[in-house]
C-alpha positions as CSV (number, residue, x, y, z in Angstrom):
1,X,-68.0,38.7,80.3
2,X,-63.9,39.1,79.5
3,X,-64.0,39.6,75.9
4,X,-60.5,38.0,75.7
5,X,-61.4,35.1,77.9
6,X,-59.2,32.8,75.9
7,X,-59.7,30.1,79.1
8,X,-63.2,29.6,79.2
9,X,-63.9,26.2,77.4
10,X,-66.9,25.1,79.2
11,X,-70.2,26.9,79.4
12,X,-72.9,25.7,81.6
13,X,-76.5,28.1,81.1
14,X,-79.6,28.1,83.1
15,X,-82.6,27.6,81.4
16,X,-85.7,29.5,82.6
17,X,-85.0,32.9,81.7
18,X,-81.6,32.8,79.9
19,X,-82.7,30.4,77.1
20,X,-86.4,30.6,77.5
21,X,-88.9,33.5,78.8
22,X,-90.8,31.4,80.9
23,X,-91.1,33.0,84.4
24,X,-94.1,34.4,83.9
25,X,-95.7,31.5,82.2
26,X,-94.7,29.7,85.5
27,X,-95.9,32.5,87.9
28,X,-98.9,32.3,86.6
29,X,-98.8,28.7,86.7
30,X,-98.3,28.7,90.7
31,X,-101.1,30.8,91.0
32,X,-103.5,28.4,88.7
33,X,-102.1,25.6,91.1
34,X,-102.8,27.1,94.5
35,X,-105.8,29.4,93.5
36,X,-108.3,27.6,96.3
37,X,-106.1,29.6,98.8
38,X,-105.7,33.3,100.1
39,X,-104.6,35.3,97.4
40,X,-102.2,37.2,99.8
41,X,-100.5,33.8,100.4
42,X,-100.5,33.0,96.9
43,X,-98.9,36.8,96.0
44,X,-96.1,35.5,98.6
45,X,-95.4,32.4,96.7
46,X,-95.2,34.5,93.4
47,X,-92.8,37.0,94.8
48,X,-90.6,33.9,96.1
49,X,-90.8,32.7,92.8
50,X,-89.4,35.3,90.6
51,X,-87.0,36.1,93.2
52,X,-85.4,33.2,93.4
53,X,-85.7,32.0,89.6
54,X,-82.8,28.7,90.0
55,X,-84.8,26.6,92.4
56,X,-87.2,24.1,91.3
57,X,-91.0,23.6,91.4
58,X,-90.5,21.1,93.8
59,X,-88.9,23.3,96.0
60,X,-91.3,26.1,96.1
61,X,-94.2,24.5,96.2
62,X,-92.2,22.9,99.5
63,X,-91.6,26.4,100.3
64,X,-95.3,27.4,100.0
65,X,-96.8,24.4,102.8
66,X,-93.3,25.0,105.0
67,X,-92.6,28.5,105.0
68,X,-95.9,30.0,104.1
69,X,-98.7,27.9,105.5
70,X,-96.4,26.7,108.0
71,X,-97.6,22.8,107.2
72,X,-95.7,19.6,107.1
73,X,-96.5,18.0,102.9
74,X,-95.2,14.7,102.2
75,X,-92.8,14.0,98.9
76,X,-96.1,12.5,97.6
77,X,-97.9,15.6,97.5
78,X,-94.9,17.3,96.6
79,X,-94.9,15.3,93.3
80,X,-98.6,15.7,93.0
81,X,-98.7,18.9,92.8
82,X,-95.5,19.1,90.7
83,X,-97.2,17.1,87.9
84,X,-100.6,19.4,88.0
85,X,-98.5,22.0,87.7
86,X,-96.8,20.6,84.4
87,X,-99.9,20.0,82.9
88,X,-101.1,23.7,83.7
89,X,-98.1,25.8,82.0
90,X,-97.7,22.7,79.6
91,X,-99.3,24.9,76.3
92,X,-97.7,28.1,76.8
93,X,-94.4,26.4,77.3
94,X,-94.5,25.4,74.0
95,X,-93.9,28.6,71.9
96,X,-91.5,29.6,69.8
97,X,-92.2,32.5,70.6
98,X,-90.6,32.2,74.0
99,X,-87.2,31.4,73.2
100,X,-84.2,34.1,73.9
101,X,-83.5,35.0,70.3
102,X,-80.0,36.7,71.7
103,X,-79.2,33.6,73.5
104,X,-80.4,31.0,71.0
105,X,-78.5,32.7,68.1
106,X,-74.9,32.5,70.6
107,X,-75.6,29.5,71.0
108,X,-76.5,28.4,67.4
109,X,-73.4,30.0,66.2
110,X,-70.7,29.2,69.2
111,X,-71.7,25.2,70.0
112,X,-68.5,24.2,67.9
113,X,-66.2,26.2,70.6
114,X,-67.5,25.5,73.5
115,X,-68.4,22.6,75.4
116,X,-72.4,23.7,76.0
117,X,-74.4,22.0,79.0
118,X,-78.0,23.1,80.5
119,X,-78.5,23.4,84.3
120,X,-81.5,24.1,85.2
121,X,-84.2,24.4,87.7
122,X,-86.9,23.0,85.2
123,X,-88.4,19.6,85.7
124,X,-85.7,17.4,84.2
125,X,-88.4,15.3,81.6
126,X,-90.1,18.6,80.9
127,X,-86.8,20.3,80.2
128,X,-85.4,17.6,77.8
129,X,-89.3,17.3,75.8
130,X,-89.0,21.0,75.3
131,X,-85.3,21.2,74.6
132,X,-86.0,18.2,72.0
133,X,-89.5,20.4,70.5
134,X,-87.2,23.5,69.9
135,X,-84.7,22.1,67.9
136,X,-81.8,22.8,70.3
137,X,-80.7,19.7,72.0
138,X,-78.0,18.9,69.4
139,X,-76.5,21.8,70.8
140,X,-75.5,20.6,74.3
141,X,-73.3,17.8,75.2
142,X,-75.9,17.3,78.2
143,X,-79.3,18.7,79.5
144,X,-79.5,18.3,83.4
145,X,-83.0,19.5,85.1
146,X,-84.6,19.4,89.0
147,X,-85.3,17.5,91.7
148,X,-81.5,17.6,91.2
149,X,-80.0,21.0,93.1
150,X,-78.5,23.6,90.7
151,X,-75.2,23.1,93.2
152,X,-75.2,19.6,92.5
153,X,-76.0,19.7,88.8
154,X,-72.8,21.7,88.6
155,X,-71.0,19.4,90.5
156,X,-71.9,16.7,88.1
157,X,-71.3,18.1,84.9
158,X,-68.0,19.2,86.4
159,X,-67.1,15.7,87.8
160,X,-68.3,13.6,84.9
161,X,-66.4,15.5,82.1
162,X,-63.5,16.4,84.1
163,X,-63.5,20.0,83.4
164,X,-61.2,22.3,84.4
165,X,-63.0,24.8,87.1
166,X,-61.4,27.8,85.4
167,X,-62.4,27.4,82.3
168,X,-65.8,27.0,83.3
169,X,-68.6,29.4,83.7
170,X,-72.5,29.6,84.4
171,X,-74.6,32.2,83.2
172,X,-77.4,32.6,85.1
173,X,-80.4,35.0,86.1
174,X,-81.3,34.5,89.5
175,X,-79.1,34.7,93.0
176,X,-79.4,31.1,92.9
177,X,-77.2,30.3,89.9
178,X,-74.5,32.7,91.8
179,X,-74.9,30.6,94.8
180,X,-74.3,27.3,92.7
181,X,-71.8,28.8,90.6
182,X,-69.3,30.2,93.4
183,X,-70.2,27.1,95.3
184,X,-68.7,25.3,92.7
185,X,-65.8,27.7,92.4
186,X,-66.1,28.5,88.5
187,X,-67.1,31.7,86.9
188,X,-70.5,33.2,87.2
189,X,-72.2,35.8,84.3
190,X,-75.6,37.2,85.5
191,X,-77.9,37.4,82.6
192,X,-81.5,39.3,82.1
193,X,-81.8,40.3,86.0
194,X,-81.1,43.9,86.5
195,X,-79.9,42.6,90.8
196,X,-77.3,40.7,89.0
197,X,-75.3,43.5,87.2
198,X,-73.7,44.2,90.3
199,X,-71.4,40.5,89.2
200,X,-69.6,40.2,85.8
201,X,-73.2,40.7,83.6
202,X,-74.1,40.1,79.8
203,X,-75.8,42.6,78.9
204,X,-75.9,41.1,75.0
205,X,-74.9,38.4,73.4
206,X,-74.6,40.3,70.2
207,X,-71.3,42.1,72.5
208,X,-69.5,38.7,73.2
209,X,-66.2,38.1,71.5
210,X,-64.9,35.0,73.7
């Protein structure tokens, strides 16, 4: 990240895995929810997963009938399954221990100079309930989750509050907050995803001066 960026006003973070460690919690979660299948299929769904850490729960368990098991499955299961998976990571979600202590601490200390907002591929209700159990809501002017896209989250956040494109960012970890990110035309920081450092990348917090 510029360590003059004088013009970045807005900040816009993902959740999963820049503000909370929770991709394996989840991994293991998809595997809990589809363990009456082939564990090879399964270990395909896993790999999808932590490779493409922006997109929602709805859309990989979509991913899992459609692309793996070549089926057709209705929004209704979709949302079936969604909800069993809530309740399976729901108790290992909720740990302090967890949270990003670099990110929380930025955050913590910077809320008064930036205009902070989550986007995130977490369930929207789940996201907020955890958001409100760690303390940090009052940091963020809004907390945005799935079935919404990441693209159109941006979108949103951009439209509602009229911000400026260029002085907004995302800091992500996965390809997918990239995608929604230049989509969007603002600026993108990769965060905790050593495929990311090839794009402007935070390596620490602790090294930020903005």
């Amino acid at each position: 990240m510029n360590r003059n960026n004088s013009q970045l006003k807005n900040i816009l973070f993902d959740f999963d895995g820049v503000i909370l460690d929770s991709m394996k919690i989840k991994g293991d979660g998809f595997k809990e929810l589809f363990k009456e299948y082939d564990k090879e299929l399964v270990s395909k769904l896993e790999k999808f997963h932590y490779e493409n850490g922006g997109i929602s729960r709805f859309e990989k368990i979509r991913y899992f009938y459609n692309d793996i098991l070549g089926q057709e499955v209705s929004k209704e299961k979709v949302l079936e399954l969604s909800y069993k998976f809530s309740k399976i990571i729901e108790k290992k979600l909720y740990s302090r221990e967890n949270l990003i202590k670099d990110t929380i601490e930025f955050i913590e200390k910077n809320y008064k100079r930036f205009n902070f907002h989550i986007v995130s591929g977490a369930e929207h209700d789940e996201l907020n309930k955890l958001c409100n159990f760690f303390g940090i809501s009052k940091y963020f002017i809004s907390i945005n989750g799935s079935p919404t896209t990441k693209e159109l989250l941006v979108e949103n956040v951009i439209s509602k509050y009229s911000y400026k494109k260029e002085e907004t960012a995302l800091i992500g970890d996965s390809i997918n907050d990239y995608n929604a990110a230049t989509k969007n035309s603002i600026k993108f920081y990769g965060y905790n995803n050593d495929e990311l450092k090839k794009y402007d990348y935070i390596y620490s917090f602790d090294e930020l001066d903005v």
